[in-house]
C-alpha positions in Angstrom: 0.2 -1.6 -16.2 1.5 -5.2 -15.4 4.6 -6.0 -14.5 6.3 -9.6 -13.5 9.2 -9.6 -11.2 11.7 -11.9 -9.0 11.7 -10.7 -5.8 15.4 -9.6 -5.8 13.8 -6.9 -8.0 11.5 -5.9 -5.4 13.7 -2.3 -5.2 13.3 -1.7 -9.1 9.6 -2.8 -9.1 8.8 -0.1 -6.2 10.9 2.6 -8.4 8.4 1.9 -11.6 5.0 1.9 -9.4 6.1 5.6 -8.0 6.9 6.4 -11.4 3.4 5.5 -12.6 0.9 6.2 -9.7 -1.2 9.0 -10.1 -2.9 8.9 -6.5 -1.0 9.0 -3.2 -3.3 6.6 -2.0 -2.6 3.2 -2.8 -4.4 0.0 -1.8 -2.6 -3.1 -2.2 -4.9 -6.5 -3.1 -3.5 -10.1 -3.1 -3.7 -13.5 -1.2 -1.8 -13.8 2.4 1.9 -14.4 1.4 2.3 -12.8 -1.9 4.5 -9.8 -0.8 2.4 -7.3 -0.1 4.1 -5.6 2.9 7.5 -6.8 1.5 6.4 -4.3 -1.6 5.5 -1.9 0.5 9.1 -1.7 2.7 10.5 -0.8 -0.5 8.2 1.9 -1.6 9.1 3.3 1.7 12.5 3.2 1.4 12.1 4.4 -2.6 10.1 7.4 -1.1 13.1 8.5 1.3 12.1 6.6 4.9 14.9 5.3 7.1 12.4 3.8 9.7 11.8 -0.1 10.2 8.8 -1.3 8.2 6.8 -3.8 9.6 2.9 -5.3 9.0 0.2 -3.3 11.1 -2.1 -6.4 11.0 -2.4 -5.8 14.7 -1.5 -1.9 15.6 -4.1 -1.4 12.0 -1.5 1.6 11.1 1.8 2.1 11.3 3.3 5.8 10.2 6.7 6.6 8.6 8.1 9.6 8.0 10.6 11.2 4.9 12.3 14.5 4.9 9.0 15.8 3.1 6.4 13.9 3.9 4.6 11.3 6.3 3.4 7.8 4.9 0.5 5.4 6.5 0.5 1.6 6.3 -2.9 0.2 7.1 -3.8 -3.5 7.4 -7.6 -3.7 7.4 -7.4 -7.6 7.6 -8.8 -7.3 10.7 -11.9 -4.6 11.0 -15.1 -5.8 10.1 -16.7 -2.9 9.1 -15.9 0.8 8.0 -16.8 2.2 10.7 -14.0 0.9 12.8 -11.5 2.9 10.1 -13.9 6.4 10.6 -13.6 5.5 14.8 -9.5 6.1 14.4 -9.6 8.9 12.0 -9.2 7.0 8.4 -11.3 10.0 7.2 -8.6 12.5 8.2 -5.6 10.9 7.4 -6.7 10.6 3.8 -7.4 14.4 3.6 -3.2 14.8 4.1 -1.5 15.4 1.5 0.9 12.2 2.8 1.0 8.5 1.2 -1.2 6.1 2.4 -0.6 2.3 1.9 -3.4 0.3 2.1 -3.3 -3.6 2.4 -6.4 -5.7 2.4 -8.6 -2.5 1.2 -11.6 -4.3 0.3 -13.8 -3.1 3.7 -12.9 0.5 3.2 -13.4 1.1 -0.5 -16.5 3.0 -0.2 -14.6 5.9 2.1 -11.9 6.4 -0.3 -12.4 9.4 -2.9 -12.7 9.5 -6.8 -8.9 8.9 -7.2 -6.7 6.3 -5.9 -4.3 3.5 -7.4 -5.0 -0.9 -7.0 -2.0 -2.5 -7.1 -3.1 -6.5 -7.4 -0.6 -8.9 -6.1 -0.1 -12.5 -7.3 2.4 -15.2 -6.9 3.9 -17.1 -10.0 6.8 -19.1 -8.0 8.4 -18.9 -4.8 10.4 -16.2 -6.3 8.5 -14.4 -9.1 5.2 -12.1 -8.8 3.0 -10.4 -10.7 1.5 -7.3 -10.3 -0.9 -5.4 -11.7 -1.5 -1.0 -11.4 -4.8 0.5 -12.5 -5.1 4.3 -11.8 -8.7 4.5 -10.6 -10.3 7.9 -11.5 
């Protein structure tokens, strides 16, 4: 699926990427400044959240919660290898049935199972993206 979109659209672009993901696990690829995280604060508002969303390029995660469910934000940007993911439980978290949003993913693909969703970010204007979703199975 691709989809362009201005980012004062950013709330109906996040409605029709939870329409069409198959995976709760969802890793988000594009270059620094493209609106990855700014995606991802509306997905978490979409999916029922109230808290403050914010990038965990330093804390790594960053949990929110819903009246149903729990959601992780990673930022891998700065591990170097997939170990340090196993050393603070990556492992487990993906075994929970909760969302888990992934941004820069790359390091960690080989611990992620058969299914999962790659939403690729890129930047058209100052104002206008595009993305595109590919269900992996």
């Amino acid at each position: 699926m691709k989809i362009e979109y201005d980012l004062d659209e950013i709330e109906t672009t996040a409605e029709a990427i939870l329409r069409h993901v198959h995976s709760k696990i969802v890793l988000f690829k594009g270059p620094m400044g493209t609106g990855k995280t700014t995606l991802i604060k509306s997905m978490v508002k979409k999916l029922g959240s109230t808290d403050v969303v914010s990038s965990p390029t330093f804390a790594i995660m960053n949990e929110y919660s819903t009246a149903e469910t729990v959601i992780y934000h990673y930022d891998f940007y700065r591990i170097d290898s997939p170990a340090e993911a196993l050393d603070f439980g990556f492992d487990e978290y993906l075994e929970q049935k909760a969302w888990n949003l992934i941004e820069w993913p790359d390091i960690i693909v080989g611990l992620l199972p058969q299914e999962y969703v790659v939403i690729e970010i890129s930047k058209i204007s100052d104002s206008k993206r595009e993305l595109k979703l590919e269900n992996i199975k």
